[in-house]
Residue, then its C-alpha position, 0 to 999 in steps of 0.5 A: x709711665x702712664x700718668x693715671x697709672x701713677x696717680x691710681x698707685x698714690x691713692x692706692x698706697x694712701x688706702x694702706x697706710x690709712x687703714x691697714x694695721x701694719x705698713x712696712x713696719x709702722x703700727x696703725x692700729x692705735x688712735x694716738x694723736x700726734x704731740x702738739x709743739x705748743x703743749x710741750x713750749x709752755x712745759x718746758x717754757x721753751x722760747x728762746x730759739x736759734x737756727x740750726x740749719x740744714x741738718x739730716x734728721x731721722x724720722x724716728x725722732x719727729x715726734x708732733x706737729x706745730x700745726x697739723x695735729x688734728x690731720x694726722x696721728x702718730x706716726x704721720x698717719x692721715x686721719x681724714x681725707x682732707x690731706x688725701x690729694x696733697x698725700x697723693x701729690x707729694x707721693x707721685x713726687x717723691x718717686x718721681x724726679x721732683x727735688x722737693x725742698x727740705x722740711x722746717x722742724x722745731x727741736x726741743x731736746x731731742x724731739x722734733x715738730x712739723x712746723x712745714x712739711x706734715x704731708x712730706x713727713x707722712x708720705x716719707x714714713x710710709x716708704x720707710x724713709x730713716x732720715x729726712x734733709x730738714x731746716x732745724x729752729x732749737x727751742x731750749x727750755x726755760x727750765x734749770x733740771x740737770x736735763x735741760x742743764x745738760x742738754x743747754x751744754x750739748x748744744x753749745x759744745x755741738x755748736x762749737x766743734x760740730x760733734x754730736x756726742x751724748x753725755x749723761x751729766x752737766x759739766x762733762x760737756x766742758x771736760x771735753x771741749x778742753x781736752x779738745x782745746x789742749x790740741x794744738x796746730x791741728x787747725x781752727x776749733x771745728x778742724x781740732x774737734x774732727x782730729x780729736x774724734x777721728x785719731x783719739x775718741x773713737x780709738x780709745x772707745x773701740x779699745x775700752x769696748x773691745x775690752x768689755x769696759x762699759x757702764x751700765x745704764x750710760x752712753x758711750x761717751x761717758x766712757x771716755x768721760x772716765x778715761x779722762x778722770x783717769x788721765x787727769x788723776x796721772x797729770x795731777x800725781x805722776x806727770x803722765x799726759x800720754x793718751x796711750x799711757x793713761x789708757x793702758x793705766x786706766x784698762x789695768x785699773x779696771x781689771x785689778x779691781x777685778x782680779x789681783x794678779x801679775x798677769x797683763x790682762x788686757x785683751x788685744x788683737x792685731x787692729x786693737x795693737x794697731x790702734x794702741x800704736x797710733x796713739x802712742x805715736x800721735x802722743x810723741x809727735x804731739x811731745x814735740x817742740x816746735x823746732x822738732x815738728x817744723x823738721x818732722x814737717x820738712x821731713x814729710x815734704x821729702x819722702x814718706x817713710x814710715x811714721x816711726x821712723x819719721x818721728x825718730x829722725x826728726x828728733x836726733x838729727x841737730x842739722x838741717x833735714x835737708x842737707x842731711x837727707x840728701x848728704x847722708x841718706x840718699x848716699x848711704x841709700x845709692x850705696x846700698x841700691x848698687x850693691x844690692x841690685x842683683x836681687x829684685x826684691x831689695x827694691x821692695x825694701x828700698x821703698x822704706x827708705x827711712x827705716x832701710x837707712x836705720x838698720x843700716x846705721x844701726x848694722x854700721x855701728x855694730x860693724x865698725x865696732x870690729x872693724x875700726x877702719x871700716x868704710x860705709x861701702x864696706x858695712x852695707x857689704x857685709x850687710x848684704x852678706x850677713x842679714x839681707x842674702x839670708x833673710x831673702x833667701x828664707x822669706x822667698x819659701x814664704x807665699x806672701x805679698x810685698x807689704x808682708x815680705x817688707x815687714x817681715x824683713x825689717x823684723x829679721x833685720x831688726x832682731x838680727x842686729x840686736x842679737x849681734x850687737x849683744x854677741x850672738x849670732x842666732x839663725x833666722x829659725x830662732x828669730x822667727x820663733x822669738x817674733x811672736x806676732x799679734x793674730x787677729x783673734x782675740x788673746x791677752x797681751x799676756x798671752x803674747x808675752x808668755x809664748x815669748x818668754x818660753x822662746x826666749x828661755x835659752x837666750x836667758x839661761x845664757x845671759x844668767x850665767x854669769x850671775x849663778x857663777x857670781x852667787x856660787x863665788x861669793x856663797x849666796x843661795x844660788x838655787x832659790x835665785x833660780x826658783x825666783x827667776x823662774x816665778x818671775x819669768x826671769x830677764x833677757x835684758x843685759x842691762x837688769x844683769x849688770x844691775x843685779x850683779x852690782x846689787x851682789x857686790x855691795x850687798x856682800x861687802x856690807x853683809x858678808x855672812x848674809x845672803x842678798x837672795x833670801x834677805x833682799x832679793x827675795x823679800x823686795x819682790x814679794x813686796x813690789x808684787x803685792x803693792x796694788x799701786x806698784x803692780x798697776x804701774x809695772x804692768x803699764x810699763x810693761x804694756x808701754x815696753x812692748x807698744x815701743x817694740x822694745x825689742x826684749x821683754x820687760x818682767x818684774x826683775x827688770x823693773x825692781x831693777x830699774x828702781x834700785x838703779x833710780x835709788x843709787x842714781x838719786x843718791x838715796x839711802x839704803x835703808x830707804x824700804x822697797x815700798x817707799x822707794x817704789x813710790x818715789x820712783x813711779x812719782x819721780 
């Protein structure tokens, strides 16, 4: 390009930026001065200084000069043409291939002042630069406001993990560095910090906003500075340190406080569920001692599997991860390869060989169940007979890929054996019908589990009816049983089943012309539903049931049943009230 083409096009873009009333975005028509360093050091009695280093520092926050007040204006706008030809020559420069160096500013609160690079500054303005690759002096104000004690606290916490966060009071900045600081293994301080924003802040915000949780009139950070109140209040009174089960808690919290219901009114999507579901798993593995994470870690250096199932086996097997690997795994995974190598795609589902080697184990133990002397060829035979030839031959009408096809498998095969471990043999159509994934629009939990419940109405009806049978025998009132189950969405859980059973028994042996549905079932519910404590605490188990895929839904009878079963298993007396209970059983 032709040189005094070049410099016609500086001098001409300097013209603009002087005169005109609008350049690209930046308002000339005022006469404001640019701030002056000096002024605001003696109001701030800011002296004390230290190096930031080379930082990337937007222009929209470059606020004066140290120097150059009386050449340029707000907005780094010329006010004579004394700067007219260095203007011109750092203008040709930056547009050209020069490498320029970076800026020197000095920083006080979050304003920053030109102690070199003025003409830099204001030509970068006029192309509409956002940021600018600057050498950074902090000045701190020799006052003590809550802003200057806040913003002394900012900068040591940036200094010490190299997160920029902005919170709006003192002292929050130190509740933070020790939630940082409770992190272990991940790494010096700096490495720790980055872990800590990347796996638990930032998920945690996006659930909290997501949800609609915000303060007014605060930043962002102050969200989490709540979240973390909340956690600790847990620690301090119940012993729950998880991030996932405090964050489920503090969201119920919220959206009681705003409507009383039994309904889980969390809102989730598919990338919300999967955010709840890292953590969770990231609060496992942090549970682990050191001889379950150096497994995990030997684990890891062997295969890479499923994460789930990767915490699940680093924590039963008592062996050496090694020896059992190659002993017991890869045999058992041989086995199946060999069998199964007429269908191309159990290829796909041998790449998770962990989980592959789960739901073998798990069919194995149902199988050996019927047949005593079975051997593991035999089992995975009849694996392939009763759960892959049927749920391939279904997914195969399916247009999807082979991540959705694995997925989809593992859920048949999961749900399958379930049911079959529980008696019953339910067609691949009821166990789609049954799995109710999570969309990517927006619902509440609650919506997810009401679609299942529905499904799931059969299967309940089935396992209720040895109760009724029960009621009618020993002369209770079997239709108000029915009405309460109804209202309370009832169970699907063989375990709650024997409990209730064995709550008949004693209560008709001790009050044989009483009826344990209208003078204990019933009453004990009606209290557990309008205790704010109880409610809040059932609905983040709830919640948690469901984030560890169990693979049943948890309801109001299953949790009043697990609190009569904590009762007898603490020897505790009858006569104990359903709210006492209640309380030592979510302190327990």
């Amino acid at each position: 390009m032709n040189n005094s083409y070049i410099q016609e096009e500086a001098k001409n873009a300097y013209d603009k930026f002087v005169g005109k009333g609008k350049i690209l975005g930046i308002s000339v028509g005022h006469r404001e001065n640019l701030k002056k360093f000096s002024d605001m050091q003696k109001e701030l009695l800011a002296y004390n200084n230290s190096s930031l280093g080379l930082q990337n520092v937007p222009l929209s926050k470059i606020v004066g000069s140290v120097q150059k007040t009386e050449d340029f204006r707000k907005g780094f706008i010329p006010k004579n043409s004394i700067v007219k030809i260095r203007w011109c020559n750092i203008y040709i420069e930056m547009l050209g291939d020069f490498k320029l160096p970076p800026v020197e500013l000095y920083k006080i609160r979050d304003e920053y002042y030109v102690y070199d690079g003025n003409h830099r500054i204001s030509v970068a303005n006029f192309l509409n630069f956002s940021s600018i690759e600057a050498i950074v002096t902090e000045f701190f104000s020799g006052k003590d406001t809550e802003e200057d004690l806040n913003y002394r606290e900012k900068f040591n916490f940036i200094k010490q993990t190299q997160l920029n966060l902005d919170l709006t009071e003192s002292g929050d900045y130190k509740k933070l560095l020790q939630d940082i600081e409770s992190l272990e293994g991940q790494g010096n301080l700096i490495e720790i910090s980055k872990y800590w924003y990347q796996y638990i802040y930032t998920p945690i915000i996006k659930v909290l906003e997501f949800n609609g949780i915000s303060l007014e009139e605060r930043l962002e950070s102050d969200l989490y500075i709540n979240f973390l109140e909340h956690r600790r209040y847990l620690i301090n009174n119940t012993k729950k340190h998880d991030y996932s089960y405090a964050l489920v808690d503090y969201l119920n919290m919220i959206y009681l406080q705003k409507k009383y219901t039994i309904q889980t009114q969390i809102k989730i999507n598919r990338y919300i569920d999967s955010l709840i579901r890292r953590l969770y798993k990231l609060d496992k593995e942090k549970s682990m001692d050191k001889t379950q994470k150096n497994k995990l870690s030997d684990l890891r250096k062997l295969i890479r599997g499923d994460f789930t199932d990767e915490l699940y086996f680093s924590k039963v097997i008592r062996r050496d991860i090694k020896s059992w690997y190659y002993t017991k795994v890869l045999t058992t995974l041989d086995i199946f390869s060999d069998k199964s190598r007429l269908f191309e795609k159990s290829k796909w589902i041998q790449k998770k060989q962990l989980k592959l080697y789960r739901e073998l184990k798990d069919y194995m133990n149902y199988y050996k169940k019927n047949y005593s002397n079975a051997s593991t060829r035999e089992g995975i035979l009849d694996y392939i007979l009763e759960v892959l030839i049927p749920t391939f031959e279904y997914l195969s009408y399916k247009k999807i890929d082979e991540d959705e096809f694995t997925a989809q498998y593992f859920k048949f095969s999961h749900r399958k054996i379930k049911f079959l471990k529980n008696g019953k043999n339910t067609s691949l159509e009821e166990l789609e019908s049954l799995y109710l994934n999570i969309g990517t629009e927006s619902s509440t939990i609650q919506d997810w589990l009401s679609k299942t419940l529905k499904k799931e109405k059969t299967f309940k009806g089935n396992i209720l009816k040895g109760v009724k049978e029960l009621l009618l025998i020993k002369g209770q009132d079997v239709e108000t049983f029915g009405e309460l189950m109804d209202l309370y969405e009832g169970t699907t859980n063989y375990k709650t089943i024997l409990h209730i059973k064995k709550q008949i028994w004693n209560f008709v042996e001790l009050n044989p012309s009483h009826d344990w549905v209208k003078e204990k079932f019933a009453i004990d519910l009606e209290k557990l539903t309008h205790n704010k404590e109880g409610l809040k605490f059932f609905k983040t188990e709830r919640f948690m049931h469901f984030i560890k895929d169990k693979s049943n839904t948890y309801t109001i009878i299953d949790f009043y049943m697990d609190i009569i079963h904590y009762k007898e298993k603490n020897n505790i007396e009858n006569t104990t009230d359903i709210d006492t209970l209640l309380m030592q059983y979510i302190n327990r």
